[in-house]
N, C-alpha and C positions, 0 to 999 in steps of 0.2 A: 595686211600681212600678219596669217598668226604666231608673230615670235614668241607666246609663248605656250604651254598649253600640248605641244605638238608629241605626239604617244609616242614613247620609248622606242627606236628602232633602230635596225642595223644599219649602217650610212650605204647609200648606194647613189648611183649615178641619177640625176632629176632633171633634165634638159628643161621640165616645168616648174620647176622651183616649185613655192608653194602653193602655183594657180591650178588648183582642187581639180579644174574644170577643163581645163588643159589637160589634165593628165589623164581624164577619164578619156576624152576623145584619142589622146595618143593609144590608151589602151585598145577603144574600139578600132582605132585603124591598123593595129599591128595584128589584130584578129581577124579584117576582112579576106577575104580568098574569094575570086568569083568577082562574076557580075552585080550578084544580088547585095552579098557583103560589101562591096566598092561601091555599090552606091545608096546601102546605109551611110558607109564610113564621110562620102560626099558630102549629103543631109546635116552629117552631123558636124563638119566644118564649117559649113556655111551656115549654120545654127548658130555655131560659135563667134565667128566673123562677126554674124548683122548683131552678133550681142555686143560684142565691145563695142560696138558703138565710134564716138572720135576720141575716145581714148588712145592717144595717137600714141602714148608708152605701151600703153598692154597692149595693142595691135602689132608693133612691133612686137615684142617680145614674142607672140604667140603665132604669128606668121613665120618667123624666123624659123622655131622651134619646131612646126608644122612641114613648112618647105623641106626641111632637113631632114625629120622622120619619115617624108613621103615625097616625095619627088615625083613619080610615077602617078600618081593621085592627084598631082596639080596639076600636072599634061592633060591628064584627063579630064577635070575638071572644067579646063581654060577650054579645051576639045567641045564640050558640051555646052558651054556659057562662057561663048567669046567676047560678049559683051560687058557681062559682071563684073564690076568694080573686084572685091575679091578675089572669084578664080583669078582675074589678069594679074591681079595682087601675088599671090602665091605662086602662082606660074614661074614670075619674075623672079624672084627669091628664089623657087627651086631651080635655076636656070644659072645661078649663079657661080655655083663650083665647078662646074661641066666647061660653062659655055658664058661668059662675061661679057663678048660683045652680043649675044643673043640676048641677055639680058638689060642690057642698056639699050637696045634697042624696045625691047617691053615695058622698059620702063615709062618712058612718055607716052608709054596707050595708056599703060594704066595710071599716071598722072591726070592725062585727060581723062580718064573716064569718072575722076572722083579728086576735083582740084584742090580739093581743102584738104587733103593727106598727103602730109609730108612723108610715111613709108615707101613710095613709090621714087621719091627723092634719093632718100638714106640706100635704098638698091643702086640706083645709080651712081650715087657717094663711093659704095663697096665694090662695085663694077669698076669704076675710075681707079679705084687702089689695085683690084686685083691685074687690070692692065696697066699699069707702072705709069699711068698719063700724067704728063707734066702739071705741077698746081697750078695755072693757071686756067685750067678745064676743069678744074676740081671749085674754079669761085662761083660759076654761077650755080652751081648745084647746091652750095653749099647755101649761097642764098636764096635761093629757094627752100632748103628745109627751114632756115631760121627764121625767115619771114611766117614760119608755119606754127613750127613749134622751136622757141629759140635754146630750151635746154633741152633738147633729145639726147637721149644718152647713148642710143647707141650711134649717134652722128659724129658726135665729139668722140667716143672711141674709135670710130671709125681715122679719124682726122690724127689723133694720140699715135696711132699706127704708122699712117702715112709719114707724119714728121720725124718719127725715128728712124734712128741712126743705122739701122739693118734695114728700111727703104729708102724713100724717095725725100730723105730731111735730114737734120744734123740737133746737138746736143743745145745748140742754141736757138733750132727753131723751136723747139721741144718747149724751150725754157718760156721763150716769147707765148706760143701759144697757152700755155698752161696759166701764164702769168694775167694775160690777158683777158682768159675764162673769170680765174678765180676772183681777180677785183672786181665784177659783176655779178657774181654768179649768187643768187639766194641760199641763204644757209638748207634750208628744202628743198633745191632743184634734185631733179633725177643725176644729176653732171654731180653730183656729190662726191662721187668714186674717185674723181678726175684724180685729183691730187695721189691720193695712195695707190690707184692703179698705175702711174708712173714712177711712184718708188718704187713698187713691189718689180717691176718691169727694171729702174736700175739698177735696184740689186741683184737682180737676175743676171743683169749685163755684166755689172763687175765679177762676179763671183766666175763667168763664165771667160772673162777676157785671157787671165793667166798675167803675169808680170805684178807690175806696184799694184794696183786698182783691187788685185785679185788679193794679195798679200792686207789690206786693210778693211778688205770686206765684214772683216767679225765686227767690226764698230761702226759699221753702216747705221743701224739700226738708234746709236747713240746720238749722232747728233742732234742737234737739235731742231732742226727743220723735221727732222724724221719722225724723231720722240715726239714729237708736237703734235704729228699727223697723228698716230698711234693715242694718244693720251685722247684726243678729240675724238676717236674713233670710238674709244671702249666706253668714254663717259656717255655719249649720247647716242649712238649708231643701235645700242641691243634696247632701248629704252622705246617702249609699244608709242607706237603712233608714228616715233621721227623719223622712219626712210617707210613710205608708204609706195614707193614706185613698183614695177612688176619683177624686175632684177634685183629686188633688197637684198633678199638671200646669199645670192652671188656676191656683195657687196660685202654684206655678213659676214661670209667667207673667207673672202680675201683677206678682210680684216684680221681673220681668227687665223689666218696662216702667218700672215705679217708678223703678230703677236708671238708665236712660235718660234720665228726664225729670230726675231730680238731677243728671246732668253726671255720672255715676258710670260712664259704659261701659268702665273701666278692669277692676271686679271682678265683670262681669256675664256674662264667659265664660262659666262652670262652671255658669250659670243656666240661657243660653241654651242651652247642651247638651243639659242637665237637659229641657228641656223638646221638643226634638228635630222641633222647625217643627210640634207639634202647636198649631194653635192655634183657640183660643175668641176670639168677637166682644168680649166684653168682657176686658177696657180699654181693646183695640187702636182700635176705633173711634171712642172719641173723636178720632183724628187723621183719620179717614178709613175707605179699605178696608182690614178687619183685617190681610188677609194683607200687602198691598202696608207696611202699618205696620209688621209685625214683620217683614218682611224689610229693609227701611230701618233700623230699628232695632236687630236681629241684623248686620247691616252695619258698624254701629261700634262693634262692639267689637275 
């Protein structure tokens, strides 16, 4: 991750955060038109694919990303090479906002086709949430990714979702699971967010509820479970090396908004750097439009 170093520029929206090489491909596939363009654009997915490798973080990350910007491209792709671990890959994932039981159904080809990735897992994890299925359909999936890779991150977000309070869980399952992450969890796991992704999520909640909850939200920020999070974040989170995953930036982010909404734009420079105007819809849009947010927000420090 290069947090630091990154050329002076306007913040705008980065689905690829800082993976150079991801973005170059997103470029080329927003360019193809045609047959002949569509299957450059192909080539150069599946270029990208067999390069990650089992880097089972940045596959994630970069299929997700891929699925999303092209959908159409993965139909086709999976059309041409029904077999390949990847297209089924992609397939799956772009299948997912449309059509979730289509999905979970793809998902176990493309498990089988490539059983040592657990991203074929995490789809079905997301299919499970997005059909509201009871957690008890959600345990063996769940162990299936951890048997794979046991800190994926976007497993455990995935799972962060499900237990709240606006789905299928409550403020104590919330508490349990989180609790039970973080007493395992290595200080370098990709799951690093965990903790600030669910304050930044209850402050969202309070601020949003209306009545007492809403009326003491300005000192959210202060307690000391919170401040704790925050203080750990700014000391070691922008410091080169320490979140090496492929969502750092995101991370980064969130951190530098957290930072803001506590009255802390004092120590959220070295954040905002860190994260270099790359920016993700979430957290920013709870105030609005993302970009126009972290630029208003990068503004006070």
């Amino acid at each position: 991750m290069a947090l630091f170093g990154h050329k002076r520029q306007a913040p705008r929206l980065a689905p690829e955060l800082d993976d150079v090489v991801l973005g170059r491909v997103l470029k080329g596939i927003t360019a193809a038109r045609g047959p002949g363009p569509q299957d450059l654009a192909i080539a150069q997915v599946e270029r990208l694919l067999r390069a990650t490798g089992d880097d089972w973080d940045r596959r994630c990350h970069r299929v997700g990303v891929l699925a999303q910007a092209a959908p159409a491209l993965a139909r086709g792709w999976r059309e041409r090479r029904p077999r390949d671990p990847d297209a089924l890959l992609l397939a799956t994932w772009a299948e997912l906002a449309t059509d979730p039981r289509g999905a979970m159904a793809l998902c176990r080809v493309a498990a089988d086709a490539r059983p040592a990735d657990p991203t074929p897992w995490v789809g079905a994890l997301a299919a499970l949430r997005l059909l509201k299925r009871p957690s008890s359909e959600l345990s063996f999936v769940w162990h299936e990714i951890h048997a794979r890779d046991p800190w994926h991150r976007e497993a455990h977000l995935q799972i962060l979702g499900y237990l709240s309070p606006e789905e299928q869980g409550s403020q104590a399952a919330l508490r349990d699971f989180l609790d039970d992450a973080i007493a395992v969890m290595p200080w370098d796991a990709p799951t690093a967010c965990l903790p600030l992704t669910a304050a930044v999520r209850q402050h969202h909640r309070e601020r949003s509820s209306g009545g007492i909850q809403a009326l003491g939200v300005s000192q959210y920020w202060s307690q000391p479970h919170t401040a704790r999070l925050l203080d750990q974040g700014m000391a070691h989170w922008p410091q080169p090396g320490h979140l090496r995953h492929a969502a750092a930036v995101a991370d980064l982010g969130m951190l530098a908004y957290a930072l803001i909404r506590a009255g802390r734009s004092g120590g959220a420079g070295p954040v905002f750097s860190a994260v270099g105007g790359l920016v993700m819809p979430w957290p920013w849009s709870y105030e609005g439009d993302p970009v126009e947010c972290y630029t208003d927000y990068s503004g006070r420090v």
